[in-house]
C-alpha positions in Angstrom: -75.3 -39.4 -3.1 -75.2 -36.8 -5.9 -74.0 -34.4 -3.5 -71.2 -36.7 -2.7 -69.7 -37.2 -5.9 -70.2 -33.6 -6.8 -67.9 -33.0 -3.8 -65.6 -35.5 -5.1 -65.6 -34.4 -8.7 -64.9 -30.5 -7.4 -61.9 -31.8 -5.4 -60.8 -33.9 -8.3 -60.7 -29.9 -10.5 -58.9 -28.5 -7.6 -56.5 -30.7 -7.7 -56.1 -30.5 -11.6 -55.8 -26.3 -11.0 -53.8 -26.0 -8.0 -51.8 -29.6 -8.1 -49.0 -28.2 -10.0 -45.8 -25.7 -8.9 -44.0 -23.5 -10.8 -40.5 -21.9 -11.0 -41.9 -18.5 -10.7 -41.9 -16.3 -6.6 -45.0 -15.6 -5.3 -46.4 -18.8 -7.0 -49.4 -18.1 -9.1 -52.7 -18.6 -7.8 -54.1 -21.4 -10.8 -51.5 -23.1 -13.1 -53.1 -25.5 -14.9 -50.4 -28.1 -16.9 -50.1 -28.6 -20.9 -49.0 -31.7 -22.4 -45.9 -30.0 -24.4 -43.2 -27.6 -24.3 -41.9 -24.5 -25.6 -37.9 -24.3 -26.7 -37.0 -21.3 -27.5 -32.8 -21.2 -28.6 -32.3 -18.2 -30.6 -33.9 -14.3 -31.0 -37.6 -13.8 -29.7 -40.1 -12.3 -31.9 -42.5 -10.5 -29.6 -45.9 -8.6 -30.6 -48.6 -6.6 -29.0 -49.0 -2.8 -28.3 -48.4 -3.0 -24.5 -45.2 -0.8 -24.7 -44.2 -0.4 -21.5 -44.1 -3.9 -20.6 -42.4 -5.3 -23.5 -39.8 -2.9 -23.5 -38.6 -3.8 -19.5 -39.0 -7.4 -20.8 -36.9 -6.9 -23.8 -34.4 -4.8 -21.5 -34.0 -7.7 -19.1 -34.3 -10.8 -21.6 -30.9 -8.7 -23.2 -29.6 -8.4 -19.4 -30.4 -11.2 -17.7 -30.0 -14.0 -21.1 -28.5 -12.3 -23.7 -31.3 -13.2 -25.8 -32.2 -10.3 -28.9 -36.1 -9.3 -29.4 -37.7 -8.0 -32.0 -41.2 -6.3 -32.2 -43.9 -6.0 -34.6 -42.2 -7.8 -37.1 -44.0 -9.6 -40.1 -43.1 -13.4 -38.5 -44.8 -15.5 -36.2 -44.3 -13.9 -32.4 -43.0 -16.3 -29.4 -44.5 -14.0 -27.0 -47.6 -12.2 -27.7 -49.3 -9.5 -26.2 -53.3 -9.8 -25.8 -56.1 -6.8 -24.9 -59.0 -9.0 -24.0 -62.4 -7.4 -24.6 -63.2 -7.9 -20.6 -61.3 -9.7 -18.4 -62.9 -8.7 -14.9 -62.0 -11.5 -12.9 -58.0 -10.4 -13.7 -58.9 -6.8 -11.8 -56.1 -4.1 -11.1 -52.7 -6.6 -11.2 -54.2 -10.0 -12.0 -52.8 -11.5 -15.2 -53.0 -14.7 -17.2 -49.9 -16.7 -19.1 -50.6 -19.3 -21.4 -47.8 -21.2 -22.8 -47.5 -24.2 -25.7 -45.5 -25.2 -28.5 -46.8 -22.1 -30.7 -45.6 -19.5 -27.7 -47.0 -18.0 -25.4 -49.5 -15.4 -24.8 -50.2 -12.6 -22.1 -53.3 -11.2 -21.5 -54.1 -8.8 -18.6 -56.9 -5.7 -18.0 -54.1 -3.2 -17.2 -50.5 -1.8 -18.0 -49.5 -3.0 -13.8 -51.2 -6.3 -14.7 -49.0 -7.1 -17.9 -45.9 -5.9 -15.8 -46.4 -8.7 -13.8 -46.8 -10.6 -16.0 -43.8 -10.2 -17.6 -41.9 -10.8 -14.0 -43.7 -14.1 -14.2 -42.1 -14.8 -17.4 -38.9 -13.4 -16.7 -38.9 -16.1 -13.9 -40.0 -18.7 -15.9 -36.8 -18.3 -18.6 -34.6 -18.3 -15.6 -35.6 -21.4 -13.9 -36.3 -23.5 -16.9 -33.1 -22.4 -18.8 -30.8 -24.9 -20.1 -27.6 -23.6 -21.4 -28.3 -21.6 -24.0 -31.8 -22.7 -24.3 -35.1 -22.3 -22.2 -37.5 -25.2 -22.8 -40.6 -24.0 -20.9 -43.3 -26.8 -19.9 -47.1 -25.9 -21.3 -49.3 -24.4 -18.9 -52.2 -21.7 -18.2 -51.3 -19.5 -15.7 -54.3 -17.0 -13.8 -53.3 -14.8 -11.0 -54.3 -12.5 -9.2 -52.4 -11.2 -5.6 -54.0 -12.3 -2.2 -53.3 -9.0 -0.6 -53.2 -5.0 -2.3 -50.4 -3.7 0.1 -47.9 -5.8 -0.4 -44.7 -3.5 1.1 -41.0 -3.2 2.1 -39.9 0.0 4.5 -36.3 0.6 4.1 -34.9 3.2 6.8 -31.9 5.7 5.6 -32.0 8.0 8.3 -29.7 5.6 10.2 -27.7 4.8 7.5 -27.5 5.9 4.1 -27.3 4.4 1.4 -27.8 5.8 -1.8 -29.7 6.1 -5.3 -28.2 2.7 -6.4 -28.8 0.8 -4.0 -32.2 1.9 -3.9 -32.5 1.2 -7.8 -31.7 -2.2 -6.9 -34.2 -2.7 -4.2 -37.0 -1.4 -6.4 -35.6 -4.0 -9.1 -35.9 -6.7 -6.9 -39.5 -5.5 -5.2 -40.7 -5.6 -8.9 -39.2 -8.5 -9.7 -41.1 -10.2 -6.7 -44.2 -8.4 -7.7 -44.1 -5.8 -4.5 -45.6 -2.5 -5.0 -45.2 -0.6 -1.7 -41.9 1.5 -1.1 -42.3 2.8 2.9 -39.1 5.2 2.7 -38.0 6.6 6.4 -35.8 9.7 5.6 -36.0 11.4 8.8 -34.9 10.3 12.2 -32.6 11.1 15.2 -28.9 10.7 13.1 -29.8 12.0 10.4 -32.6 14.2 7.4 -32.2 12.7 4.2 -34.3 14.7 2.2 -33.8 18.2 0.5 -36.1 20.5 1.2 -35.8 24.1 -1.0 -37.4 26.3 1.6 -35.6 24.9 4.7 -31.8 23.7 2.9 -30.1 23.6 6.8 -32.5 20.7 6.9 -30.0 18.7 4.8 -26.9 20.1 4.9 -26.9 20.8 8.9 -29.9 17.6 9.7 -27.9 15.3 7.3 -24.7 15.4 8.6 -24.1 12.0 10.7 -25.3 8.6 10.9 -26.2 6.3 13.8 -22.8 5.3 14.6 -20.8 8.4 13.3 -22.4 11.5 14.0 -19.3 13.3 11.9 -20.3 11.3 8.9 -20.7 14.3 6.1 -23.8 15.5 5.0 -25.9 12.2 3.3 -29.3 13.0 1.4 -31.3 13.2 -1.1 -31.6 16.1 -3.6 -35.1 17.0 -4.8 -33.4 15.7 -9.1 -32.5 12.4 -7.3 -36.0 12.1 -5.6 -38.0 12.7 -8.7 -35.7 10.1 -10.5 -36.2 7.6 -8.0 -39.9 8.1 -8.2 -40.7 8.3 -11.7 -37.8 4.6 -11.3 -40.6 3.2 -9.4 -43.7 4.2 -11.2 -42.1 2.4 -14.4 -42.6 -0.5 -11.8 -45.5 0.2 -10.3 -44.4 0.9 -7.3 -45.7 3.5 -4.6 -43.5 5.6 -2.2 -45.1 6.0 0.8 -41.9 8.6 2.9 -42.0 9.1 6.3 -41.7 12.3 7.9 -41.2 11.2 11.3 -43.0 13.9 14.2 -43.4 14.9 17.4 -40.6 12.7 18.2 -37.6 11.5 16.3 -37.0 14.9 15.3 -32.9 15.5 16.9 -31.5 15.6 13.1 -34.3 18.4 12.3 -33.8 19.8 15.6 -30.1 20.6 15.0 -30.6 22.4 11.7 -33.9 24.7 13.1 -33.2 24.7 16.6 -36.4 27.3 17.5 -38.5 24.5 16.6 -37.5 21.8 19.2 -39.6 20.7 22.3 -36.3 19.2 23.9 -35.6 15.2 24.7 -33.4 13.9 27.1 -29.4 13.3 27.8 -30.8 9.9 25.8 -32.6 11.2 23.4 -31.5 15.1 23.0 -34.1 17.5 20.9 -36.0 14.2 20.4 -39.6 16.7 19.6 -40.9 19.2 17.9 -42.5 21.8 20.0 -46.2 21.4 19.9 -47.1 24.4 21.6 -46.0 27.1 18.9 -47.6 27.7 16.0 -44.6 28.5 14.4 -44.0 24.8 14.2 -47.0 23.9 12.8 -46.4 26.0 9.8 -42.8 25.0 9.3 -44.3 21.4 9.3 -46.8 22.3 6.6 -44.0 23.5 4.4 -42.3 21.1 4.4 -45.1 18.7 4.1 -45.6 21.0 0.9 -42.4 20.4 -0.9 -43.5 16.4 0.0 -46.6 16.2 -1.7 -45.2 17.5 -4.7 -42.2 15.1 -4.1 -43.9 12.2 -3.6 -47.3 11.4 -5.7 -48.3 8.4 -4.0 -50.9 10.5 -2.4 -49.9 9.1 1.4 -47.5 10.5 3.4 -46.5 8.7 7.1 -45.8 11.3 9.8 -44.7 8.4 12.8 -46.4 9.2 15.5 -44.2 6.7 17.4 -42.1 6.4 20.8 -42.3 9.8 21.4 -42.0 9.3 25.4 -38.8 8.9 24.6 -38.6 12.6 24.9 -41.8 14.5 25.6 -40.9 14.8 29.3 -39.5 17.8 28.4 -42.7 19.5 27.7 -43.4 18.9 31.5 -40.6 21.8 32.1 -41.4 23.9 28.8 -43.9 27.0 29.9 -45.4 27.1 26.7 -47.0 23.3 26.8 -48.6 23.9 30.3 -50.0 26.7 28.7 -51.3 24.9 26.1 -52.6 22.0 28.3 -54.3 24.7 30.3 -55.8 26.5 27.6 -57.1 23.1 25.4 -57.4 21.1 28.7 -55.3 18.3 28.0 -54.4 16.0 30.8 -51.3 14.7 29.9 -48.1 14.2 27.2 -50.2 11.7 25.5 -52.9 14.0 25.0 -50.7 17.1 23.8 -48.9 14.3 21.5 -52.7 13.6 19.7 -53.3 17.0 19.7 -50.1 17.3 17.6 -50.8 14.8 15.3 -54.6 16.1 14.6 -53.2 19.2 13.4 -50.6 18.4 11.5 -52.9 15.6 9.7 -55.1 18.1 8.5 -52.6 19.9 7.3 -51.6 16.4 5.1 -55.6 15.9 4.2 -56.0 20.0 3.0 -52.9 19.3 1.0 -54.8 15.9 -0.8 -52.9 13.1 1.0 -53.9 10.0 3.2 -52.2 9.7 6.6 -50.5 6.9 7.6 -48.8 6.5 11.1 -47.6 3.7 13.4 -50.0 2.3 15.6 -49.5 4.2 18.4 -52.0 6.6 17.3 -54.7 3.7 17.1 -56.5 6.1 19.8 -55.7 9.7 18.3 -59.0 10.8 17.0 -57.9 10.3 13.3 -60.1 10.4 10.4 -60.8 6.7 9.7 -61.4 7.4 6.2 -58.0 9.2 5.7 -55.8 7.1 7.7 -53.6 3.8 7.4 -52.6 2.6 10.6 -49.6 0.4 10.7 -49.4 -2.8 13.1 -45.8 -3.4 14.7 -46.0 -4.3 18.0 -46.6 -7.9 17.8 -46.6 -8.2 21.7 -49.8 -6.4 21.8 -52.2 -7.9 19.6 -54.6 -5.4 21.5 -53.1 -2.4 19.6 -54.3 -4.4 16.4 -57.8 -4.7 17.7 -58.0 -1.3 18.9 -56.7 0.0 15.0 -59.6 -2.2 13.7 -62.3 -1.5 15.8 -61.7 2.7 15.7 -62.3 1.5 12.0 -58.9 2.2 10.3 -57.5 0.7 7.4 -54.3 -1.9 9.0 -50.6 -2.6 7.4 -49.3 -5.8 9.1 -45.7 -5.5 10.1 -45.1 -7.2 13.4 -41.6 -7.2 14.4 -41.9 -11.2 14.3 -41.4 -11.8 12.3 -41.6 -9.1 9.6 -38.2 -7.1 11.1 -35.3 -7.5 9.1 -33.0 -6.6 11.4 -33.9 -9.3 13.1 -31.1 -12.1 12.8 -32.9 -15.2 10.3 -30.6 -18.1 12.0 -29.9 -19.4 15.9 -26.4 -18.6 15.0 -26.1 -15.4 13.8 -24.5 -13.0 16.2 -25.2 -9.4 14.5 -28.4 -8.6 15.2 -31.8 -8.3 16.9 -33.5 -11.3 19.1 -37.0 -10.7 21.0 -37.1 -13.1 24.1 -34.8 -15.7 21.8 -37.1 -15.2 19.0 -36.2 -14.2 15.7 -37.3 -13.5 11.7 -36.2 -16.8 10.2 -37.1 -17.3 6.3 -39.3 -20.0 6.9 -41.1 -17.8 10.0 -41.5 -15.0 7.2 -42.9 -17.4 4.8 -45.5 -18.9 7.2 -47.4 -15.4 8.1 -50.4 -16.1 7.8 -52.9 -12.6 8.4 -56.4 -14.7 8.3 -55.9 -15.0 12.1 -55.9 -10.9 11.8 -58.7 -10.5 9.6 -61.0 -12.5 12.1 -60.5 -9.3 14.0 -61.5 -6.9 11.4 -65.1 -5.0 12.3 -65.2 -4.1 8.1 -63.8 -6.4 5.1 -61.1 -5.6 4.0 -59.4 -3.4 6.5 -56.4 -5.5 6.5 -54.6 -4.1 3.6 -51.9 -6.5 3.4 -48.3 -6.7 5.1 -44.8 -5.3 4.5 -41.3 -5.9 5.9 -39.5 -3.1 7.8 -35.3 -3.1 7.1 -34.8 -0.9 10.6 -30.4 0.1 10.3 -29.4 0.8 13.3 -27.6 -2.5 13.3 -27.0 -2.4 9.1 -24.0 0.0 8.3 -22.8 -1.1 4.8 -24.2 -2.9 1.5 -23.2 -6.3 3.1 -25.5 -6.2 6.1 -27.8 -4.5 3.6 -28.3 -7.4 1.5 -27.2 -10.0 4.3 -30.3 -9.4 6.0 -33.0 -8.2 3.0 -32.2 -11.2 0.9 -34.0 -14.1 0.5 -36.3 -13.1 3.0 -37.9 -10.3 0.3 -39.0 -13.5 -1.7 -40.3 -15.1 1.0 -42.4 -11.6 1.9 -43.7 -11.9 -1.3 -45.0 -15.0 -1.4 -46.9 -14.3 1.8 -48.1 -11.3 0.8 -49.5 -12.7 -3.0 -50.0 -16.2 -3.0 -53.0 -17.8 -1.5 -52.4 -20.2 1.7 -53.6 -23.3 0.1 -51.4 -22.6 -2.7 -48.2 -21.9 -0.7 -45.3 -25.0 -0.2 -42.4 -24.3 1.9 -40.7 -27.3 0.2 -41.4 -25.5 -3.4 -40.5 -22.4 -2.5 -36.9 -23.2 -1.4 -36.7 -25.4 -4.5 -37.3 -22.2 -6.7 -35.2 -20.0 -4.4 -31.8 -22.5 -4.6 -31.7 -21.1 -8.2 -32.7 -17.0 -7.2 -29.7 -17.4 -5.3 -27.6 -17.6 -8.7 -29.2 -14.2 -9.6 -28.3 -12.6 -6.2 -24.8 -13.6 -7.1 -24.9 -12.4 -10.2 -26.0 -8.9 -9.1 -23.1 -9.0 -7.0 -25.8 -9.5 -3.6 -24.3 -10.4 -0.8 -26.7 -12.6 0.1 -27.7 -15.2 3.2 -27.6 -18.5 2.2 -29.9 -20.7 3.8 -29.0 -24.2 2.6 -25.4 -23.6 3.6 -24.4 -23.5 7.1 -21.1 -22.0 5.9 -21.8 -18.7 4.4 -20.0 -15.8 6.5 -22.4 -13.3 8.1 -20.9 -10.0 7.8 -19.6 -8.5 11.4 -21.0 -5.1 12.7 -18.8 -2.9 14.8 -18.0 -2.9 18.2 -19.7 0.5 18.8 -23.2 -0.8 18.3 -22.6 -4.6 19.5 -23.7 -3.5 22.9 -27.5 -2.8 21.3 -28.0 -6.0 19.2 -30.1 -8.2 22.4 -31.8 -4.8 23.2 -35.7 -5.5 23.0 -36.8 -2.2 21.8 
């Protein structure tokens, strides 16, 4: 009997800690309900030595409200900053809100943990404005995120798309509490990346894009890189690039043409030669100018779909020599070989490896490498990742593809089989089916979304196909399962919508049948039911 009613009486707190909702995307993992309000009409007094923080919070209440702050002034604060002597249970990015009729206060255990916190309360002033006033509900908000990697890829070596734009996707990740930036910048069309020691790289690899290969050189300059970087960091997010090898090398290929293994009529120069060693040192330089690039500490070589153009090496002299000589058996075995090399050259230079799961059975350093999962037709690969022991980013193409059309109707873009990345689909991932699988806790990292452009030439399609499904990422990737409402979530996003609009986001609208998906043209409509 006691053991009855101490069941009942533990429901009965669960339901008092997780009963209630919030206007905030991911919704927090405890929100426990005051009995007051806060109205806050005029300037904001705000207090605490968390610089950082306050300052993008004062920058955006000015942006996004209009409303003035002041800091460390002699009157009684709205919004104060808290160090708590130990708050362990908060860890890396947890953070804790309290709100009531004196203000509020934010405590966290770290400078990423009050950054969230104050995305939390940015979203809280936008969904309980009213008119020129916010009147905020009391409550006691603790969270903490469900999952570490929680990541968006973003590929410009299709199409490019510039510092801004990227600005405004790292705003956005941020503001949704995302902290992984997976950036592809090299591909078939076109090298988007500047590299000193190599410049034809860029100026000869970055001319062309996937549907003109005249387009003028498109890239990044080593100033805009470090700017975009040091952007993210004041957000606390990591860029992971991707420095796609053996295959997906053509726009390399035409700048450094000594360095190709060859592709086909489909896929021309598609590889890197991995039978010189001159290859494997113009790799490492590159990789060089990288890793000072990029201090995230991983770099993602690919490792993917390289059949698309290693029958080549079957003709090439200096690969049969090298399968002779190593005895290697096949492509596939001269393709690992490859990647072995070239990720010790990654590890000697301090860096993780991360790759696409085709390299599940490459021989890779466990310790040193981050497998990602993609092909969501083989749940095999998954298992295979997990039990060599590696550490797992879930990013199935279903339903975590964004160029995957999100409604029956739309015409411009991918479909597997009939099925496609809805919002709700994206919102419904659930990984605990995948970490069933997992030989070690914890080797499911987390998810991301990957924003492939083939099929995505312009801001419009840009945005048409990223937005709202980036909230709905997020909540999957933060918010617990029990704490997740589809029917919530779409109430909150009706009024993220207004902020899309207001950044001038051409966004999909999913409660209106009527909102115009942008066309694509007629040059790649022949591609959008192709499977792979």
């Amino acid at each position: 009997m006691l053991r009855y009613l101490l069941s009942i009486y533990l429901l009965f707190l669960i339901n008092i800690v997780f009963g209630q909702f919030v206007g905030i995307i991911p919704q927090p993992q405890i929100v426990i309900p005051g009995t007051d309000s806060l109205t806050i009409e005029k300037d904001i007094v705000i207090q605490g030595e968390e610089l950082q923080a306050i300052s993008y919070l004062r920058q955006n209440l000015l942006s996004r409200f209009g409303k003035l702050s002041q800091l460390n002034t002699s009157k009684q604060a709205i919004i104060s900053f808290q160090r708590p002597q130990t708050r362990k249970e908060l860890g890396e990015e947890g953070y804790e809100l309290v709100v009531s009729n004196g203000g509020i206060t934010v405590i966290a255990q770290t400078h990423k943990g009050y950054f969230y916190a104050v995305n939390s309360l940015l979203q809280l002033f936008h969904y309980y404005r009213q008119g020129d006033k916010v009147v905020i509900p009391a409550m006691q908000i603790k969270d903490v995120p469900l999952f570490s990697w929680r990541g968006f890829m973003l590929d410009e070596a299709r199409h490019f798309f510039g510092k801004k734009k990227v600005k405004q996707l790292l705003d956005y990740m941020a503001f949704y509490k995302l902290n992984k930036f997976h950036w592809h910048l090299t591909d078939e069309p076109g090298w988007r990346l500047e590299i000193k020691r190599y410049p034809y790289l860029s100026l000869i690899g970055g001319v062309g894009s996937y549907l003109n290969p005249y387009t003028p050189a498109q890239y990044y300059s080593q100033e805009d890189i470090k700017e975009i970087v040091a952007y993210a960091a004041e957000r606390h997010i990591d860029i992971i690039p991707e420095i796609d090898m053996p295959g997906h090398a053509t726009a390399a290929n035409r700048a450094y043409p000594q360095y190709s293994g060859g592709g086909t009529k489909e896929h021309p120069d598609f590889t890197f030669h991995p039978a010189k060693e001159s290859t494997y040192q113009y790799l490492t330089n590159i990789l060089k100018e990288v890793t000072v690039l990029f201090p995230s500490g991983i770099v993602h070589l690919g490792g993917d779909e390289v059949a698309f153009g290693s029958d080549a090496w079957n003709e090439d002299v200096h690969v049969s020599e090298l399968k002779n000589k190593l005895n290697l058996a096949s492509n596939k075995d001269v393709e690992r070989y490859f990647m072995q090399r070239m990720a010790d050259s990654l590890f000697n230079l301090g860096n993780k490896l991360a790759v696409w799961d085709e390299m599940a059975e490459a021989g890779l350093p466990s310790d040193k490498t981050i497998q990602y999962w993609w092909r969501h037709d083989r749940k095999g690969q998954l298992e295979t990742c997990l039990r060599n022991g590696y550490s797992v980013v879930i990013c199935p193409r279903i339903p975590l593809y964004f160029d995957f059309v999100q409604a029956e109707e739309h015409q411009h873009g991918r479909k597997w089989a009939g099925n496609f990345s809805s919002l709700e689909s994206v919102y419904q991932i659930d990984l605990s089916e995948y970490q069933q699988m997992e030989i070690k806790e914890g080797q499911i990292l987390g998810m991301q979304a990957n924003l492939w452009t083939e099929r995505i030439h312009n801001e419009s399609r840009f945005d048409f196909m990223t937005f709202p499904r980036i909230a709905a990422l997020a909540e999957a990737a933060w918010t617990a399962r029990e704490r997740k409402s589809l029917e919530h979530f779409k109430q909150v996003l009706k009024t993220h919508l207004h902020l899309y609009a207001k950044d001038n986001i051409y966004y999909f609208d999913p409660f209106d049948n009527t909102h115009v998906e942008p066309k694509v043209p007629q040059a790649i409509k022949k591609y959008l039911d192709n499977p792979e």
